[in-house]
TIRO-2110 file (N, C-alpha, C; in Angstrom, 1 decimal):
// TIRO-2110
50.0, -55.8, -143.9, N, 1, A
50.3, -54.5, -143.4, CA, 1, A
49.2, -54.0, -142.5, C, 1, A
49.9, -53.6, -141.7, N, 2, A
48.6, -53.2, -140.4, CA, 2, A
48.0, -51.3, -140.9, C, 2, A
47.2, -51.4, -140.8, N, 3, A
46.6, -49.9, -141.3, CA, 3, A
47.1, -49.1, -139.9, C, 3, A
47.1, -47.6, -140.4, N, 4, A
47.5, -46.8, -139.8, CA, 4, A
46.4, -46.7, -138.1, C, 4, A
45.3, -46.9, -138.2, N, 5, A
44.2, -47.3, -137.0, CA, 5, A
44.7, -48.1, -136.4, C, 5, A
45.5, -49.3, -136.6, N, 6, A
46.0, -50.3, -135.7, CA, 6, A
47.0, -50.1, -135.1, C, 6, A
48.2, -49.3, -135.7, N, 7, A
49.4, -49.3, -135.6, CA, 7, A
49.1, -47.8, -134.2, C, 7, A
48.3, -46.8, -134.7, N, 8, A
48.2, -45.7, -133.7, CA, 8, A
47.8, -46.6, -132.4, C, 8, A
46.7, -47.1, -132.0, N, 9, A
46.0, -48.3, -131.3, CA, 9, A
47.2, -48.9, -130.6, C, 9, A
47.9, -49.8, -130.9, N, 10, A
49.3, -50.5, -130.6, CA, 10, A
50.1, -49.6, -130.1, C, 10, A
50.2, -48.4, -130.6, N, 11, A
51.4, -47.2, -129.8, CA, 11, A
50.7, -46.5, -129.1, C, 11, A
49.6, -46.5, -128.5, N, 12, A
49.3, -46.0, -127.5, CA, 12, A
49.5, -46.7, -126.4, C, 12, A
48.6, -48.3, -126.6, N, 13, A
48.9, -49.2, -125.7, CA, 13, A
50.3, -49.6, -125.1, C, 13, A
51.4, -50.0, -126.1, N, 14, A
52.5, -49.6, -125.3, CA, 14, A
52.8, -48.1, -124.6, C, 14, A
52.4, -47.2, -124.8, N, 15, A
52.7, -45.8, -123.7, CA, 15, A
52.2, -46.5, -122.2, C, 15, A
50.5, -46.8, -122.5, N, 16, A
50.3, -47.0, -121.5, CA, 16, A
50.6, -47.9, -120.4, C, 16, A
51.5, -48.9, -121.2, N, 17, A
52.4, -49.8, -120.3, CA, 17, A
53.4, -49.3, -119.7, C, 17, A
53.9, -48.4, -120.3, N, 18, A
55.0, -47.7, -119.7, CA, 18, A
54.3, -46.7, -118.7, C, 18, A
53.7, -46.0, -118.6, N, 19, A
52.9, -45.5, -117.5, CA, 19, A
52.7, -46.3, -116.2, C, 19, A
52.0, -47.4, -116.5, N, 20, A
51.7, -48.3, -115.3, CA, 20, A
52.7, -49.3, -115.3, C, 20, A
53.5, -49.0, -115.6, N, 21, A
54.6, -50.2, -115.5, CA, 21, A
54.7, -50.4, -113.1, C, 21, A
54.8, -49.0, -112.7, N, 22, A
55.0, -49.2, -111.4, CA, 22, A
53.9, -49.9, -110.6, C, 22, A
52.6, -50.3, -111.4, N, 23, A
51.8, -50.9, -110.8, CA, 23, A
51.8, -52.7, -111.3, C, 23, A
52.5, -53.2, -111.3, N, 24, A
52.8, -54.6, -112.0, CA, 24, A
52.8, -54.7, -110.9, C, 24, A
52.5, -56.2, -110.7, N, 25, A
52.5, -57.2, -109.1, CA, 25, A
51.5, -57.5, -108.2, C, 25, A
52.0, -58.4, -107.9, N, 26, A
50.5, -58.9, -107.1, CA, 26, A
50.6, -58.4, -105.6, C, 26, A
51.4, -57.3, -105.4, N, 27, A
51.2, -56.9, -103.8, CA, 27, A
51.6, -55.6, -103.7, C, 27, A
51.1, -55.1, -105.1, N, 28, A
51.2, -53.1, -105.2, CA, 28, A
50.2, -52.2, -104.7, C, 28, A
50.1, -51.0, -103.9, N, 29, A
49.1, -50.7, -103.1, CA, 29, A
48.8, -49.6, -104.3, C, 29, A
47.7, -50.0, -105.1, N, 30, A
47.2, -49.2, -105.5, CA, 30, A
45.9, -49.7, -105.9, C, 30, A
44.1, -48.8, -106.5, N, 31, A
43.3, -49.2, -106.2, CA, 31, A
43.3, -50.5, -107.5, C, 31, A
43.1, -51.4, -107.6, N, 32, A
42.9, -52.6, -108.3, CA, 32, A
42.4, -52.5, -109.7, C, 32, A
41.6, -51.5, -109.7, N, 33, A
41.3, -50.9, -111.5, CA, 33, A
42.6, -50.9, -112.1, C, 33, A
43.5, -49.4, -111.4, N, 34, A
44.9, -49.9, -111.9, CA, 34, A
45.7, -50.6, -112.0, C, 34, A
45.6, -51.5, -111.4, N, 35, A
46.6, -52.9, -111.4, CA, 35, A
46.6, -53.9, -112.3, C, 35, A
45.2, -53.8, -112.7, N, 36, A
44.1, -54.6, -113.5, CA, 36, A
45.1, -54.0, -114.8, C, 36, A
44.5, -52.6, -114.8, N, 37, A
45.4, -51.8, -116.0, CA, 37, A
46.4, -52.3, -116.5, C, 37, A
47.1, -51.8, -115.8, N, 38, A
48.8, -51.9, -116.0, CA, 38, A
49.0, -53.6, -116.0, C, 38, A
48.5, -54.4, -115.7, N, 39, A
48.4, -55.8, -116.3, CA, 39, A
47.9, -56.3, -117.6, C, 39, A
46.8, -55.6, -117.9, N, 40, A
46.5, -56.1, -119.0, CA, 40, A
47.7, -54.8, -120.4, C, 40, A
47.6, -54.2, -120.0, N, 41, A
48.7, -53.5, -121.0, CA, 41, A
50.1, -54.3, -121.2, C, 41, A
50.1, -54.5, -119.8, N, 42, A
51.6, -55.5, -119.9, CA, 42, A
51.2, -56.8, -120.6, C, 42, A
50.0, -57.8, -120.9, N, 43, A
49.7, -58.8, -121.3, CA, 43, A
50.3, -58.7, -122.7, C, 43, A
49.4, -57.3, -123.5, N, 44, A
49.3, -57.4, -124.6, CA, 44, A
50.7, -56.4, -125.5, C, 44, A
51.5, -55.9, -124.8, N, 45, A
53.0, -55.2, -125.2, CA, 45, A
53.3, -56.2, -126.2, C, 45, A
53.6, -57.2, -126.6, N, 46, A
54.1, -58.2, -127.1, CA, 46, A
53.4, -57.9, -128.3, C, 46, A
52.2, -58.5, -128.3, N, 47, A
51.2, -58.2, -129.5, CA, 47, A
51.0, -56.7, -130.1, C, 47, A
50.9, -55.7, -129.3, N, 48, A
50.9, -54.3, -129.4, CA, 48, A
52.3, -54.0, -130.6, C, 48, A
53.2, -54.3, -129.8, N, 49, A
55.1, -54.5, -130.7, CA, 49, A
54.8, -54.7, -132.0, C, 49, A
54.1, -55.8, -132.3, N, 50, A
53.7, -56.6, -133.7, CA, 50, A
53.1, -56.2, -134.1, C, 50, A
51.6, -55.6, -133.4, N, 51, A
50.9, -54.6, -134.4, CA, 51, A
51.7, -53.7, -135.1, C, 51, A
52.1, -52.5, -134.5, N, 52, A
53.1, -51.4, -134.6, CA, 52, A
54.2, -51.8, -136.0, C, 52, A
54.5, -52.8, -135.8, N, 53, A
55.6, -52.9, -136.7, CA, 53, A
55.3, -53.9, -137.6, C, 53, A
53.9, -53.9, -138.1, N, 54, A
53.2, -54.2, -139.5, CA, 54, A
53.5, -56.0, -139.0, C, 54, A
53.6, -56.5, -137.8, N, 55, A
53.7, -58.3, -138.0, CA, 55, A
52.6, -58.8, -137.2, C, 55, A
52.3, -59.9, -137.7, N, 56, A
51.5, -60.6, -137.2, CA, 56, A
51.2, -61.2, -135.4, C, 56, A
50.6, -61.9, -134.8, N, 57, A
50.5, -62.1, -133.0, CA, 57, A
49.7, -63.4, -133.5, C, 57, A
49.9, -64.2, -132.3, N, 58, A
49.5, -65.6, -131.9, CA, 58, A
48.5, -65.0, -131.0, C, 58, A
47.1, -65.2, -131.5, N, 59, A
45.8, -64.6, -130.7, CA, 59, A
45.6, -65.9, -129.1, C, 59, A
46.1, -66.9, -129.6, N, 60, A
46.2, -67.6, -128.1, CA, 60, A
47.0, -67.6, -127.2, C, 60, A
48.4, -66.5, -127.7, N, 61, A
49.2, -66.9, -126.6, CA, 61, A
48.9, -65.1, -126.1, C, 61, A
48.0, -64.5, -127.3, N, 62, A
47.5, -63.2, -126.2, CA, 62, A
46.4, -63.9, -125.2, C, 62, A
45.8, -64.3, -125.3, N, 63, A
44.6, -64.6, -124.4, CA, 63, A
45.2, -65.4, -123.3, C, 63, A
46.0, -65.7, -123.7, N, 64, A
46.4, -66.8, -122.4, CA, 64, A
47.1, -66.0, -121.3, C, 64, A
47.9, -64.6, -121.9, N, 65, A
48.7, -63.7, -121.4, CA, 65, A
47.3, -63.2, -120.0, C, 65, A
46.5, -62.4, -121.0, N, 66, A
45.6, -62.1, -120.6, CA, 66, A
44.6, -63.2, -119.1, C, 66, A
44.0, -64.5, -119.4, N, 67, A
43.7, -64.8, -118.8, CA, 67, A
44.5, -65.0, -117.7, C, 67, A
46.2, -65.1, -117.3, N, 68, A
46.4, -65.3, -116.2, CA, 68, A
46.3, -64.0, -114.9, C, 68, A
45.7, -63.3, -115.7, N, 69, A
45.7, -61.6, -114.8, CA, 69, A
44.7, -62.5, -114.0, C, 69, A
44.0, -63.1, -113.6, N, 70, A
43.2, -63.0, -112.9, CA, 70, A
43.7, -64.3, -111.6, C, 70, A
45.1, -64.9, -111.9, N, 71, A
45.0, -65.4, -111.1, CA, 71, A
46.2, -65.0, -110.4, C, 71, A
46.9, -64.1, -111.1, N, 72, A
48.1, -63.0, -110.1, CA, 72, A
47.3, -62.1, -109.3, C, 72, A
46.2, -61.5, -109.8, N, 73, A
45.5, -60.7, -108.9, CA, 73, A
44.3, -60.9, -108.0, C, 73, A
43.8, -62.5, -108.4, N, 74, A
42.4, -62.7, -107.6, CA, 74, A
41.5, -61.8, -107.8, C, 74, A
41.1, -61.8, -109.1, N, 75, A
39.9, -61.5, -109.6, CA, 75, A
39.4, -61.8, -110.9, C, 75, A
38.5, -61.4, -111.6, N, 76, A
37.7, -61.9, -112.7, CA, 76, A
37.6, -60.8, -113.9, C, 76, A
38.1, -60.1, -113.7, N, 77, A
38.2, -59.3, -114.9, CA, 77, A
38.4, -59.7, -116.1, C, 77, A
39.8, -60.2, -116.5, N, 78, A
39.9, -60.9, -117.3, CA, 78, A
39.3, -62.0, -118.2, C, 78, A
38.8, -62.7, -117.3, N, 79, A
37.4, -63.6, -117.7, CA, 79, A
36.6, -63.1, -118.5, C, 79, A
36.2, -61.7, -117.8, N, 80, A
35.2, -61.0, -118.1, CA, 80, A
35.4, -60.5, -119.5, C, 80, A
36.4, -60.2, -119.5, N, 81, A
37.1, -59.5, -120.9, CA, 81, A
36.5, -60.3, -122.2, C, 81, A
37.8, -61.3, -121.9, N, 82, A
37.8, -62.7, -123.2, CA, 82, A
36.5, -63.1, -123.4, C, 82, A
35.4, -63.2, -122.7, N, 83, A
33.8, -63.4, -123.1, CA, 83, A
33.4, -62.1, -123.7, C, 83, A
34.0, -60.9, -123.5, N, 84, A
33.1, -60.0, -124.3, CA, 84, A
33.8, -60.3, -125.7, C, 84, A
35.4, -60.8, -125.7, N, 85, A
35.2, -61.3, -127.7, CA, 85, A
35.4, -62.4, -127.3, C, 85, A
34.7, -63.3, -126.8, N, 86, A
33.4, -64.9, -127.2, CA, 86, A
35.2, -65.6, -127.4, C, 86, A
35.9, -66.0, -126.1, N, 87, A
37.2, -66.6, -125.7, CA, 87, A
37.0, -66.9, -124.6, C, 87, A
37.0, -68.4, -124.3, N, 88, A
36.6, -68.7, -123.2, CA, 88, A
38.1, -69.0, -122.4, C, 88, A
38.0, -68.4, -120.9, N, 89, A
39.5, -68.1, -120.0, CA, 89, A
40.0, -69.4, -120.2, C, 89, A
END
C-alpha cells in the first residue's frame, strides 16, 4: 500500500499532465522547459496511475519512458534527470 505522501505525489502529477497535455510533440511552439514538462509528466502517467491506486510500476519501463524525451525533443534533460537517481539513459 502506497502511503498517503505518494498517492497525493501521483495525483498531482497526473493533473499536471492534464495541463500540458497541449504541449506534447515534437513540433509545438512553446518555450522547451514546457515541452520538456508536459513530456516528462506524460512519461510517468502510467506509473503515477499505479502509485495512486496503491499498485506497483516497472521502474525500467519508467526510465525508458523517460529517457526517450530526449530524443523526440533533441535535448538532454532527461539524461540529466536519470543520473541524478544514478540510471544510466
Amino acid at each position: 500500500m502506497q502511503s498517503d505522501q505518494t498517492r497525493l505525489l501521483a495525483l498531482g502529477l497526473l493533473e499536471i499532465r492534464t495541463l500540458l497535455a497541449d504541449y506534447l510533440g515534437s513540433e509545438v511552439d512553446a518555450p522547451m522547459s514546457v515541452r520538456i514538462a508536459a513530456h516528462m509528466a506524460y512519461a510517468l502517467h502510467t506509473e503515477a496511475e499505479a502509485a495512486y491506486s496503491n499498485a506497483d510500476f516497472h521502474l525500467g519501463h519508467a526510465t525508458m519512458k523517460i529517457a526517450a524525451i530526449d530524443q523526440i525533443l533533441g535535448v538532454t534533460d532527461a539524461a540529466a534527470l536519470l543520473r541524478r537517481f544514478n540510471v544510466k539513459a
